[in-house]
LOMINU-433661 format. One record per residue (C-alpha): residue number from 1; residue in three letters; z negated, x negated, y negated. Coordinates in Angstrom, 3 decimals, padded with zeros to 6 digits. Each point is the difference from the previous one (the first is absolute). Layout:
<nodes>
(NUM, "Ala", (Z, X, Y));
...
</nodes>
This chain:
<nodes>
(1, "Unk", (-003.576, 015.464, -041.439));
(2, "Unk", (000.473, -003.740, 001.149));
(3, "Unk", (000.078, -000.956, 003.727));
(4, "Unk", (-003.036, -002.008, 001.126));
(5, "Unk", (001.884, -002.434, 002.211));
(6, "Unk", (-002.896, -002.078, 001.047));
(7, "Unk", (-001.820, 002.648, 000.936));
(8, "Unk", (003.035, 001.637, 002.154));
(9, "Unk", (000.505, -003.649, 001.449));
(10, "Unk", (-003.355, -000.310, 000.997));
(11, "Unk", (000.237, 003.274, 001.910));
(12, "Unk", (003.617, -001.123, 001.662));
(13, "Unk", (-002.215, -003.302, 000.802));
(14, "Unk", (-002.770, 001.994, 001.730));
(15, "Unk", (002.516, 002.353, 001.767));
(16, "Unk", (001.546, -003.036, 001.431));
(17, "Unk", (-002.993, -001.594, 001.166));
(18, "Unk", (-001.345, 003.470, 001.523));
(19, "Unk", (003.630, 000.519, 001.669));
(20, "Unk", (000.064, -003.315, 001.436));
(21, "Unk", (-003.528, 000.085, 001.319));
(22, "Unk", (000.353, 003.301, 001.396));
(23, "Unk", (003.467, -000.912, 001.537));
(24, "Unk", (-001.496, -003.156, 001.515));
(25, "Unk", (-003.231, 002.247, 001.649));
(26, "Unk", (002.156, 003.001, 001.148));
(27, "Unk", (001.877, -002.778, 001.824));
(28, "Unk", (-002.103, -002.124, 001.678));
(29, "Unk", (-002.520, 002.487, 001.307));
(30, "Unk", (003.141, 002.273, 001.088));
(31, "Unk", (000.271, -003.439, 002.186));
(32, "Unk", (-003.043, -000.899, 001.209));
(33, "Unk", (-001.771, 003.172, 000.713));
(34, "Unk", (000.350, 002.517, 002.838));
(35, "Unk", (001.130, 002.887, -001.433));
(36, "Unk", (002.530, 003.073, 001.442));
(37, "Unk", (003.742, -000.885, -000.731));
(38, "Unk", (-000.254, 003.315, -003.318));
(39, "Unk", (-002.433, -002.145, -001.692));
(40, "Unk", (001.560, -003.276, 000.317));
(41, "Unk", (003.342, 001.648, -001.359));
(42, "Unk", (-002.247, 001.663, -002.960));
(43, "Unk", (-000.965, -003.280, -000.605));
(44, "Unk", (003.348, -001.719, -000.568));
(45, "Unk", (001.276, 002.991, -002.060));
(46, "Unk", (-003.311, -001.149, -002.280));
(47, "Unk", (001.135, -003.130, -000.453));
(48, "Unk", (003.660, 000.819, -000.172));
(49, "Unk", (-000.998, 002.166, -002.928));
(50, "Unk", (-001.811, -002.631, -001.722));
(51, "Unk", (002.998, -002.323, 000.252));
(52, "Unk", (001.611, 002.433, -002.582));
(53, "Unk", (-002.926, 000.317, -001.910));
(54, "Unk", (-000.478, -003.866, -000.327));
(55, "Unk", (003.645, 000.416, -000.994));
(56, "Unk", (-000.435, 002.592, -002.886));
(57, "Unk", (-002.932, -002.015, -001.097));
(58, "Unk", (002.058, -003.182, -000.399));
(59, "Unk", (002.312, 001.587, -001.740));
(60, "Unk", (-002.474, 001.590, -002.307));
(61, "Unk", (-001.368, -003.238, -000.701));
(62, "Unk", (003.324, -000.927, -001.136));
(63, "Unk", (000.922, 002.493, -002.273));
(64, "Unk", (-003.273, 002.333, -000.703));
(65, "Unk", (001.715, 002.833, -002.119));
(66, "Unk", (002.034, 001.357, 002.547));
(67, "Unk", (-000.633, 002.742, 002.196));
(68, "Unk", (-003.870, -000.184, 000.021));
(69, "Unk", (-000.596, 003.780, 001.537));
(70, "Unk", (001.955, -000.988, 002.861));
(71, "Unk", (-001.676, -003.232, 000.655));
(72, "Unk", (-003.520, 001.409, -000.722));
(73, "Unk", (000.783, 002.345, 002.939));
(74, "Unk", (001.362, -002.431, 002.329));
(75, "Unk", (-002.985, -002.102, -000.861));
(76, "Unk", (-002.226, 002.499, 001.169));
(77, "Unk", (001.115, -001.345, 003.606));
(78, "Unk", (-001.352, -003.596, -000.832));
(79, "Unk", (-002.933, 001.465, -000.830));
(80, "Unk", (-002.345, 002.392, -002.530));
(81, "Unk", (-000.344, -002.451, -002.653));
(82, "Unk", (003.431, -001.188, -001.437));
(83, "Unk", (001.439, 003.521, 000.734));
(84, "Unk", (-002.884, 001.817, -001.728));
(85, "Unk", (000.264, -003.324, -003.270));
(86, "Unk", (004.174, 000.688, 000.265));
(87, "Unk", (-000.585, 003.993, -000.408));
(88, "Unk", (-002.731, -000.057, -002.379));
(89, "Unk", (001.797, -002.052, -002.895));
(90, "Unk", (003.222, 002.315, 000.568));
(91, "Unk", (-002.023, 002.787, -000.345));
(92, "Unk", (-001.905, -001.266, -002.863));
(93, "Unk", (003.023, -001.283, -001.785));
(94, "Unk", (001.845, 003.161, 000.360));
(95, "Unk", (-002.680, 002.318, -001.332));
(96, "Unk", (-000.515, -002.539, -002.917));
(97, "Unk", (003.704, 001.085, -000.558));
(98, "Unk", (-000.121, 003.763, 000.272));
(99, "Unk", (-002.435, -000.407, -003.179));
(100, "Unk", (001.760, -001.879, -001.901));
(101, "Unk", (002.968, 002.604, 000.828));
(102, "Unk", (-002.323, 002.660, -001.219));
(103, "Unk", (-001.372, -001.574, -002.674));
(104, "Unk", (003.398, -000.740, -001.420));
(105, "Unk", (000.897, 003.709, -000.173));
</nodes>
């Protein structure tokens, strides 16, 4: 089964824009609101982690075909939607393959 790259690009596009918003709120209001020291430090580890998931999404936007469980996961940080796009089309394309496996044999 073929690779839909736009579609995978469009999720790595979405994944960065959700990362970067989400890294840009979780460090702001970590700034500018008056909250105990434990939730100011959850809130940098937030947008620490969506540093590496604007990361993975980059570099799924570069080169779609690889590793798209692992980035589907990771972009389940930045987000519901690119994680839950990422996962569904892996899962999708690897059932479509199981029946073509079984319908081979």
């Amino acid at each position: 089964m073929a690779v839909n790259e736009s579609y995978l690009r469009f999720s790595a596009i979405i994944g960065m824009l959700f990362s970067a918003g989400f890294f840009v709120l979780s460090i702001i209001y970590a700034f500018i609101s008056n909250l105990s020291m434990m939730w100011i430090t959850f809130l940098v580890v937030i947008a620490l982690i969506e540093i590496i998931v604007f990361s993975f999404s980059v570099l799924m936007l570069l080169n779609p075909k690889r590793r798209i469980f692992f980035v589907g996961l990771i972009g389940l940080f930045a987000g519901l939607v690119p994680g839950i796009m990422i996962l569904s089309f892996y899962f999708k394309t690897k059932r479509a393959l199981i029946k073509n496996f079984e319908n081979n044999t």
